[in-house]
C-alpha positions in Angstrom: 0.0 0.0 0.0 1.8 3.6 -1.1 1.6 5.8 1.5 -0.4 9.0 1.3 1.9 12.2 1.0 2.0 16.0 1.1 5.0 16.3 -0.7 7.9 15.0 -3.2 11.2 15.5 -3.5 12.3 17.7 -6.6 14.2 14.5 -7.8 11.6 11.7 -7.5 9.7 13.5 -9.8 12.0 14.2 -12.5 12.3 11.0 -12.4 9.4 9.7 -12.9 8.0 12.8 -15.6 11.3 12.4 -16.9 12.2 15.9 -18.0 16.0 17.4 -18.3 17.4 20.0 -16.2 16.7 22.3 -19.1 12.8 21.5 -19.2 13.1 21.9 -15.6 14.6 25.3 -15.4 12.1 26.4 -18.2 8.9 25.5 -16.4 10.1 27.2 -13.1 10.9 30.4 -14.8 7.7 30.0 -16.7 5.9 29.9 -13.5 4.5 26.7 -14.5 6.0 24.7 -11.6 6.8 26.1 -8.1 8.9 24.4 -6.1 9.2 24.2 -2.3 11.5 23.7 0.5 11.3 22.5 4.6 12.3 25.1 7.2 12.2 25.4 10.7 12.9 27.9 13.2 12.7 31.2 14.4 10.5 32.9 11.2 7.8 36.0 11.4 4.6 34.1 9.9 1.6 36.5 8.0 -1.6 34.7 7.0 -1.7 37.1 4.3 1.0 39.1 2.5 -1.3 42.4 3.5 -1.3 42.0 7.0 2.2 41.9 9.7 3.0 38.4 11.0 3.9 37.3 14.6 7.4 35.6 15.4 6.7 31.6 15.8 10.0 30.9 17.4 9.6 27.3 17.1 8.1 27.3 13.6 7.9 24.0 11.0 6.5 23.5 7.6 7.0 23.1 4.2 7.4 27.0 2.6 7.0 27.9 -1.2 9.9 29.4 -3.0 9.2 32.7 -5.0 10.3 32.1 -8.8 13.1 34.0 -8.7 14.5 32.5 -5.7 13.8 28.9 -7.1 15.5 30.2 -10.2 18.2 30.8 -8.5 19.2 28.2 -6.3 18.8 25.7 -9.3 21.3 27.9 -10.7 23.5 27.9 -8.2 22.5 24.9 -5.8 22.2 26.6 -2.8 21.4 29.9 -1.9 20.4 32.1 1.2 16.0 32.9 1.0 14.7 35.2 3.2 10.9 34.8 2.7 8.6 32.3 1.7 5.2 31.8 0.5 2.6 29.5 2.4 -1.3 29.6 1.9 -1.1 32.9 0.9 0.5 34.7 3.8 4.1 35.0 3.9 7.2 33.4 5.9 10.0 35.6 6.7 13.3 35.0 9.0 12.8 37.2 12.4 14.7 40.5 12.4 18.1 39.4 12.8 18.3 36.2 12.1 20.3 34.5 9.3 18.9 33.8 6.5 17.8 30.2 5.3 19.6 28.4 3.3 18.3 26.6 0.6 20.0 23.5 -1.1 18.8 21.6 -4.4 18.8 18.5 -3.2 16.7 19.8 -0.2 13.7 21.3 -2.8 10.2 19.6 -2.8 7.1 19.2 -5.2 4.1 19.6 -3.3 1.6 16.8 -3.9 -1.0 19.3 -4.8 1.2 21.1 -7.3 2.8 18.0 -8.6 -1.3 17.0 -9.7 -1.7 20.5 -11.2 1.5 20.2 -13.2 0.9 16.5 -14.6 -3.0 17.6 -15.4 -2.1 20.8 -17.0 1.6 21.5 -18.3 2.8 17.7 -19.2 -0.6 17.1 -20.6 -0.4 19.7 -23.3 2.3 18.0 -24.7 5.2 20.4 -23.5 8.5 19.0 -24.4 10.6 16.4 -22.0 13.3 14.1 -22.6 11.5 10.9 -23.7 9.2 13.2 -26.2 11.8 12.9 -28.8 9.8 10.5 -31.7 8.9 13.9 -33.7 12.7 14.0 -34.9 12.6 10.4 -36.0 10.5 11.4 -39.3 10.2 15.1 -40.4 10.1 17.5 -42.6 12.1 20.8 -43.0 11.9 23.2 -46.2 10.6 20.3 -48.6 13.1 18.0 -47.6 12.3 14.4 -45.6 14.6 13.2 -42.6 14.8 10.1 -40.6 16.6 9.4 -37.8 17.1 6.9 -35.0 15.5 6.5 -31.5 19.4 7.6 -30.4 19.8 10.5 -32.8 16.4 11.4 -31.9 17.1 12.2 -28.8 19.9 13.9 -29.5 18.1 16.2 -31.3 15.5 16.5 -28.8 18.2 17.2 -26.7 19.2 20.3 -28.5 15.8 21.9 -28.9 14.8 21.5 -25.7 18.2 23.4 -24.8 17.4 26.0 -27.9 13.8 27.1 -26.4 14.9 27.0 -22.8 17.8 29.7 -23.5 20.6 27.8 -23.8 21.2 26.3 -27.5 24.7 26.2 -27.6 25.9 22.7 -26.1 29.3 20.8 -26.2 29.3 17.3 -27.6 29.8 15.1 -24.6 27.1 16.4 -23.3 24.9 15.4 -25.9 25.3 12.6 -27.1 24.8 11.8 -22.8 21.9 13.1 -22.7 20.6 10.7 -26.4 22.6 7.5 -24.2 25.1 7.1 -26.6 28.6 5.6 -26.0 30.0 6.9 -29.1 32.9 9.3 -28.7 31.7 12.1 -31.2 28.6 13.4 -32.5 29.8 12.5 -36.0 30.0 8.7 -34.9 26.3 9.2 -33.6 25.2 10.4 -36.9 27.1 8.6 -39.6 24.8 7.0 -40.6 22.6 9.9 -41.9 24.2 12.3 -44.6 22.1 15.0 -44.1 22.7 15.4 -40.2 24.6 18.3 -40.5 21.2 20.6 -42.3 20.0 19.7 -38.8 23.0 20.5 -36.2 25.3 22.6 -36.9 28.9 23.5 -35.1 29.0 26.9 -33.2 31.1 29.5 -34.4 34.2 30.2 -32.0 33.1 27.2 -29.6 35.3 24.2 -30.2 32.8 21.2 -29.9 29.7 23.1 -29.4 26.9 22.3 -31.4 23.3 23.8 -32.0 19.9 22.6 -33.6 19.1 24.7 -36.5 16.7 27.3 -35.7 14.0 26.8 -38.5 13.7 23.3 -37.3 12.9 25.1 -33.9 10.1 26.8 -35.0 9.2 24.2 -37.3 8.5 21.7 -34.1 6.5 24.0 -31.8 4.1 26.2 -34.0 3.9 23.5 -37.2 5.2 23.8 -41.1 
């Protein structure tokens, strides 16, 4: 019997959604996901953001990060937060106090939020890591391409990257993230000639690569 639960950790559900740290990065500055964190201590708690809060010096609960501050500590993995959101009132460290500090491996997903997210943002179809089969048969300016499940993902790789900011990516790291053993992203495609329309080498970056942006396009608003 699964035990009934308020709340997940961040990496239990990438996990299971299966999304990259890209997708992730891009649904919490979209303010599609909000993320969460356990404090306890000495904190100034307001049942509404309006209204002053009383110190609880013995205060315990899981606290909502603010997007910017989520944004952050996945940026930088930890970082100091000094106020929270919970059921719309605020949670702020007492006057004097230091900061909270917030780790990655310490954020949550809300049960609640995690139901909102699967019913709502993963069910409209927005881009993960295993929702790579469109780039195993397409079509870009007239012309057909097939590829295969592992170039695929590559791919998928790259414009998930490309629409969450950061297109440019070195080699090694993609052909990780498409599960590939090969030693260069040449090996991985070889056996398609007309790869390189499709990825192209970044000026000035020695082993960067990017998608090419028409295909981009192409894949979220249609030929």
């Amino acid at each position: 019997m699964l035990i009934p639960r308020d709340y997940f950790t961040l990496q239990e559900v990438l996990a299971d959604w299966g999304i990259s740290e890209s997708e992730l990065g891009y649904v919490v500055e979209m303010g599609q996901l909000t993320l969460s964190v356990r404090v306890y201590g000495s904190f100034i708690v307001a049942d509404r953001k309006d209204r002053p809060g009383r110190c609880n010096p013995d205060f315990e609960g899981v606290v909502d990060l603010e997007r910017r501050d989520a944004m952050r500590v996945l940026r930088k993995q930890a970082c100091s937060v000094s106020s929270f959101v919970q059921n719309g009132g605020n949670v702020t460290t007492s006057e004097g106090a230091v900061d909270w500090v917030v780790y990655r491996d310490a954020l949550l997903v809300r049960a609640a939020e995690r139901e909102h997210f699967e019913a709502t943002i993963m069910a409209t179809g927005a881009p993960h890591a295993n929702d790579y089969d469109r780039f195993l048969s397409f079509y870009l300016n007239g012309q057909h391409y097939l590829f295969t499940d592992m170039q695929a993902r590559a791919l998928n790789y790259l414009f998930i990257c490309a629409i969450t900011g950061d297109p440019e990516q070195r080699g090694a790291q993609i052909l990780a993230a498409a599960g590939s053993a090969s030693l260069k992203l040449s090996y991985l495609f070889s056996s398609r000639k007309g790869w390189r329309d499709i990825v192209h080498p970044v000026a000035k970056r020695r082993g960067y690569y990017m998608i090419e942006p028409a295909l981009v396009v192409t894949m979220r608003v249609g030929p």
